[in-house]
Wavefront OBJ file of the C-alpha trace (Angstrom):
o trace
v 36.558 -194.508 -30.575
v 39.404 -193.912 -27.776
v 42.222 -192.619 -29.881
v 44.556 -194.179 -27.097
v 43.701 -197.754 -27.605
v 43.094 -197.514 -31.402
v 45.839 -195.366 -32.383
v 47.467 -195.456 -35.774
v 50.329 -197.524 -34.380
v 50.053 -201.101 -35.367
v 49.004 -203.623 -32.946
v 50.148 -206.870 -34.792
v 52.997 -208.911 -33.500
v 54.479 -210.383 -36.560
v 58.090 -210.098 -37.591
v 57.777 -208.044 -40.868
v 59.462 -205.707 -43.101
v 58.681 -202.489 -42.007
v 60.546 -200.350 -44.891
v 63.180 -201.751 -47.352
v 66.243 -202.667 -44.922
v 63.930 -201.740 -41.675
v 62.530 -205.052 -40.084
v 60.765 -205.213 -36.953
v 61.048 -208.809 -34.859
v 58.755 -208.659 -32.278
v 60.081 -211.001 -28.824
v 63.181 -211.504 -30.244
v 64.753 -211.535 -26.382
v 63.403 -214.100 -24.066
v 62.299 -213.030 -20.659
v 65.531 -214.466 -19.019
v 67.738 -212.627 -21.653
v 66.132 -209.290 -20.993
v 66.423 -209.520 -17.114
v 69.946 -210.357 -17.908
v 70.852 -207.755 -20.044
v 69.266 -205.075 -17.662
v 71.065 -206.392 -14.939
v 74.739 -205.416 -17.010
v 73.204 -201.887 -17.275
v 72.953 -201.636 -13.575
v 76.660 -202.805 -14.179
v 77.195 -200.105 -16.361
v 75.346 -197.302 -14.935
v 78.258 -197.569 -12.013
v 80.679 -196.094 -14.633
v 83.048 -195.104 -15.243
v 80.759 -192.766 -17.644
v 77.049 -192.902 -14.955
v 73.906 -191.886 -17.218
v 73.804 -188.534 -18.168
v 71.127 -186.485 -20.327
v 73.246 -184.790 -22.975
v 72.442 -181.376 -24.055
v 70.670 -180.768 -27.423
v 70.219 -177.582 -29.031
v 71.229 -175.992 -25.480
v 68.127 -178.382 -23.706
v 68.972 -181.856 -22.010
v 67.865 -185.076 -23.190
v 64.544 -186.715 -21.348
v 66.641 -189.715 -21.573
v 69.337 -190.838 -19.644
v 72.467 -192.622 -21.604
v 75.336 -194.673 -20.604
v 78.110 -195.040 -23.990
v 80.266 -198.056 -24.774
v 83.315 -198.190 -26.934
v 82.900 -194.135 -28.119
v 81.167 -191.566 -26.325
v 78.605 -189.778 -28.011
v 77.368 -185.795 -28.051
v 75.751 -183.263 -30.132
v 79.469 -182.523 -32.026
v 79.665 -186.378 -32.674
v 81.935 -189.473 -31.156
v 84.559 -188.823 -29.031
v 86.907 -191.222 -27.000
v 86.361 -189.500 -23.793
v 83.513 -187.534 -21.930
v 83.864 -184.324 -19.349
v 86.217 -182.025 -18.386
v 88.332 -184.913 -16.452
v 88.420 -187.394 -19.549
v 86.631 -189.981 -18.455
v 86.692 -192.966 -21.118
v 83.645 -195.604 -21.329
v 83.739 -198.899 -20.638
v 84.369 -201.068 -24.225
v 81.512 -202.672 -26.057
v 80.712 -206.468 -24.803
v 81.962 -209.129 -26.904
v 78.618 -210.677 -25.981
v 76.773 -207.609 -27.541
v 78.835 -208.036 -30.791
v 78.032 -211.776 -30.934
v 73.897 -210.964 -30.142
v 74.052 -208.248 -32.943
v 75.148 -210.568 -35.462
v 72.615 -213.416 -34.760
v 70.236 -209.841 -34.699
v 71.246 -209.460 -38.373
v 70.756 -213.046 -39.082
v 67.093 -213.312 -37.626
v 66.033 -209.384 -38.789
v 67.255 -210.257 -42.762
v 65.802 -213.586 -43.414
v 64.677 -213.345 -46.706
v 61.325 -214.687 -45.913
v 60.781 -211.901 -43.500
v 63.123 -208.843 -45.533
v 62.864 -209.342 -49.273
v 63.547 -205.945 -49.987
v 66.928 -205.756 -48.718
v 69.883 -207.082 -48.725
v 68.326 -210.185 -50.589
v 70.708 -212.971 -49.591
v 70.112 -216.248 -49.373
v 70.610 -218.070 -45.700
v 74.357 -219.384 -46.401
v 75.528 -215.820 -47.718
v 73.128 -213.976 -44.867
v 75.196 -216.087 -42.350
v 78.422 -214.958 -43.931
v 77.589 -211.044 -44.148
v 76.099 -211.027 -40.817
v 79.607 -211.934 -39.888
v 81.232 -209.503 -40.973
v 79.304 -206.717 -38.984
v 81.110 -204.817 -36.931
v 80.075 -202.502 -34.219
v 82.000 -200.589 -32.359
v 79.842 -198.819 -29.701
v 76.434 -198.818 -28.621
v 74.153 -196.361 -26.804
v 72.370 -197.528 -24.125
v 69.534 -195.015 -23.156
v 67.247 -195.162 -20.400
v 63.091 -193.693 -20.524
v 62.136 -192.583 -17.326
v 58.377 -192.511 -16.993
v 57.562 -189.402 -19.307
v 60.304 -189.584 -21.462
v 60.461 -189.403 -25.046
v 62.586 -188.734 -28.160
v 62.280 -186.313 -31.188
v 62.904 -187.727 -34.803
v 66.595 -187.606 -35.929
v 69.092 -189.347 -38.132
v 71.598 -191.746 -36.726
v 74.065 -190.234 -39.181
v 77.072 -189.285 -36.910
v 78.871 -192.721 -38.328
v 80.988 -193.197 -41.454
v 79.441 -196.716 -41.861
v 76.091 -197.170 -43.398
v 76.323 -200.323 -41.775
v 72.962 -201.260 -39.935
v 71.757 -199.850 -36.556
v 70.537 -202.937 -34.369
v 68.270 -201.832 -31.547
v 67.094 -203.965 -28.291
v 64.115 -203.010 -26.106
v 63.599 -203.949 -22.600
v 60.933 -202.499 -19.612
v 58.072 -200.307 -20.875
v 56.425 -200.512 -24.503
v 57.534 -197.814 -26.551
v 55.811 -196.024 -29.750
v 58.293 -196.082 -32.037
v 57.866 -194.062 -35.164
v 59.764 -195.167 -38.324
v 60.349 -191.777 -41.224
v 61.777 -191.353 -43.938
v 64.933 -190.573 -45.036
v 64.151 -187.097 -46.240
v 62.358 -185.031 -43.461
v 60.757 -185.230 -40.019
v 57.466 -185.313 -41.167
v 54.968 -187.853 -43.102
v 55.138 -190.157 -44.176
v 55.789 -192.545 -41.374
v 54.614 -195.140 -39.205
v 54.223 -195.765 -35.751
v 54.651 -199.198 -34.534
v 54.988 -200.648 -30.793
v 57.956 -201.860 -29.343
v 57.705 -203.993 -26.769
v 59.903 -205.338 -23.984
v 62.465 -208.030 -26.124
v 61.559 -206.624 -29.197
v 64.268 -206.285 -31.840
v 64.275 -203.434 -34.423
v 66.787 -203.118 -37.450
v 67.598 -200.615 -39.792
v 69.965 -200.792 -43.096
v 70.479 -200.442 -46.522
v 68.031 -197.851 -47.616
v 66.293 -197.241 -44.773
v 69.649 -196.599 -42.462
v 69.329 -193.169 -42.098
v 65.670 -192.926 -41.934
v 64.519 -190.368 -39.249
v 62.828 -191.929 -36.094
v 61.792 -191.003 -32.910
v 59.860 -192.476 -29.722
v 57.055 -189.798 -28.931
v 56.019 -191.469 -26.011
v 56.049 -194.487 -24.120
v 53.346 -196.456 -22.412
v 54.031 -196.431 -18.213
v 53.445 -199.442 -16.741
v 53.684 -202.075 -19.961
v 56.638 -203.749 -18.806
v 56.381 -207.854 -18.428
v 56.451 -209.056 -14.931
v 60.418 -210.361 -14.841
v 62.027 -207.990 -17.455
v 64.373 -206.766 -15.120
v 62.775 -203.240 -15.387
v 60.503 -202.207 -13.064
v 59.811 -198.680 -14.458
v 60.708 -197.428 -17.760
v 62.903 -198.371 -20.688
v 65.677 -199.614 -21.789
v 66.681 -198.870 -25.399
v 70.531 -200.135 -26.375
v 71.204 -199.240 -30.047
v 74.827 -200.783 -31.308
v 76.573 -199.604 -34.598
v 79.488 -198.841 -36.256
v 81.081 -195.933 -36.393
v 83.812 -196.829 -39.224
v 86.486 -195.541 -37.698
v 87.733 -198.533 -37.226
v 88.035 -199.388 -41.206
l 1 2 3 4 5 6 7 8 9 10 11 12 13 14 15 16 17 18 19 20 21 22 23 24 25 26 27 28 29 30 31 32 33 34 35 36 37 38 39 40 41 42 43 44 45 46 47 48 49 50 51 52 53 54 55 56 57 58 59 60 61 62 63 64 65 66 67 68 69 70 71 72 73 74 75 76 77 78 79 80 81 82 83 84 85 86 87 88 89 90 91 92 93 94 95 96 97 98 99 100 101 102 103 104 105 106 107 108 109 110 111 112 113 114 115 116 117 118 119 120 121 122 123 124 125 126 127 128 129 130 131 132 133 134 135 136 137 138 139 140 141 142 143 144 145 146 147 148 149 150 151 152 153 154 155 156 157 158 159 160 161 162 163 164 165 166 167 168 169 170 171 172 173 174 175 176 177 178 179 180 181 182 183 184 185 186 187 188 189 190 191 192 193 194 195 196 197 198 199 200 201 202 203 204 205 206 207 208 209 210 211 212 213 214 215 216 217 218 219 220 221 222 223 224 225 226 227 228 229 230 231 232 233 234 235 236 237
C-alpha cells in the first residue's frame, strides 16, 4: 500500500470536531472568495512590511509572512519591524467581520459539542464579541513546511481562526503538552477553515508538508499556499 495516498491523514471532508474547541470546516471559502482574498495579499505583499522569512532559533522560516495590525518575531509582537521602523498595514475590517461568521459556522453545536456549548442565539452573541487584532498571513512556497509550535505569544486565549487558500496542506493537530503523539494529521484544502479555542488553543501544530500542485483551478494561487491565521493579542483589553 503507497504510504503517500493512504497516509494516516484523514481523507473525509466533513465539518467535524477535531479536538474539544478545534473544529475543522472543510470549503468554508467559495472559489470566488478565495481568488479574492489572494488578490489583497498581492495588495499586501507591496508593503509597507513585503514577505519576509523570520529567523528562528538563528535559521529562517521556509515560509514567507506579511503581518497586519502587530508585527510578529521570535521575541513576540511588536508595533514595528527593521532597523527603519517600518509599521504594517492594520487588520481589514472585512477580516474581522469573516472571523466572526468563522466562529459562528466552526462552533455550531451540532458540529462542536465539546466546546464552548452555546446554543445558536448566545453563539451569535459571543462570536461578536471576538476581537482580533492582527493576523499572520504566511505564504508556502513549493517545499515549504512548518515545525509544531504553540501560538502562545498572545495574552488572549481567545481562538485562533485560520483560512487556507492554493495548495492542500497536511496539517497536524497536537496536543497541548509536547511536540510529539498523540496527534492527528488532517488535510487542508484550498477554502478550508480551521479553528482552535477553549482547550485546545494552545495545542501544538505544524504543517510538515504540503502537496504541490493541489490547488483548484481559480483559487487565485497558482503555486503554493496561502495560510492567514487572525487572533488576538489582548493588548488591546
Amino acid at each position: 500500500m503507497d504510504d503517500a495516498l493512504f497516509g494516516e491523514e484523514r481523507l473525509d471532508r466533513r465539518a467535524r470536531e477535531v479536538l474539544p474547541g478545534a473544529v475543522h470546516v472543510p470549503a468554508w471559502l467559495s472559489l470566488r472568495r478565495q481568488r479574492w482574498i489572494a488578490d489583497r495579499f498581492e495588495e499586501w505583499g507591496r508593503g509597507p512590511i513585503a514577505p519576509h522569512s523570520p529567523l528562528v532559533g538563528g535559521h529562517p522560516m521556509s515560509v514567507r509572512m506579511v503581518p497586519l495590525g502587530l508585527v510578529w518575531g521570535p521575541a513576540g509582537w511588536s508595533e514595528t519591524a527593521g532597523p527603519e521602523g517600518a509599521a504594517p498595514l492594520p487588520l481589514p475590517e472585512w477580516l474581522v467581520r469573516l472571523s466572526r461568521a468563522a466562529l459562528r459556522s466552526a462552533f455550531d453545536p451540532r458540529t462542536a459539542p465539546s466546546w464552548p456549548g452555546l446554543d445558536p442565539a448566545r453563539l451569535d452573541a459571543w462570536a461578536e464579541t471576538y476581537e482580533p487584532d492582527v493576523a499572520l498571513v504566511n505564504y508556502y512556497p513549493p517545499g515549504a513546511r512548518m515545525g509544531m509550535h504553540q501560538d502562545r505569544d498572545e495574552s488572549s486565549s481567545a481562538p485562533v481562526v485560520s483560512l487556507s487558500i492554493g495548495d492542500t496542506a497536511v496539517f497536524r493537530a497536537g496536543n497541548t503538552q509536547t511536540r510529539s503523539r498523540p496527534y492527528e494529521d488532517l488535510r487542508l484544502a484550498s477554502g478550508d477553515l480551521i479553528v482552535f479555542g477553549g482547550p485546545s488553543r494552545f495545542m501544538f501544530h505544524g504543517v510538515p508538508r504540503v502537496l504541490e500542485g493541489s490547488a483548484p483551478q481559480g483559487c487565485g494561487v497558482l503555486r503554493g499556499r496561502i495560510n492567514i491565521t487572525v487572533r488576538a493579542t489582548g493588548r488591546q483589553e
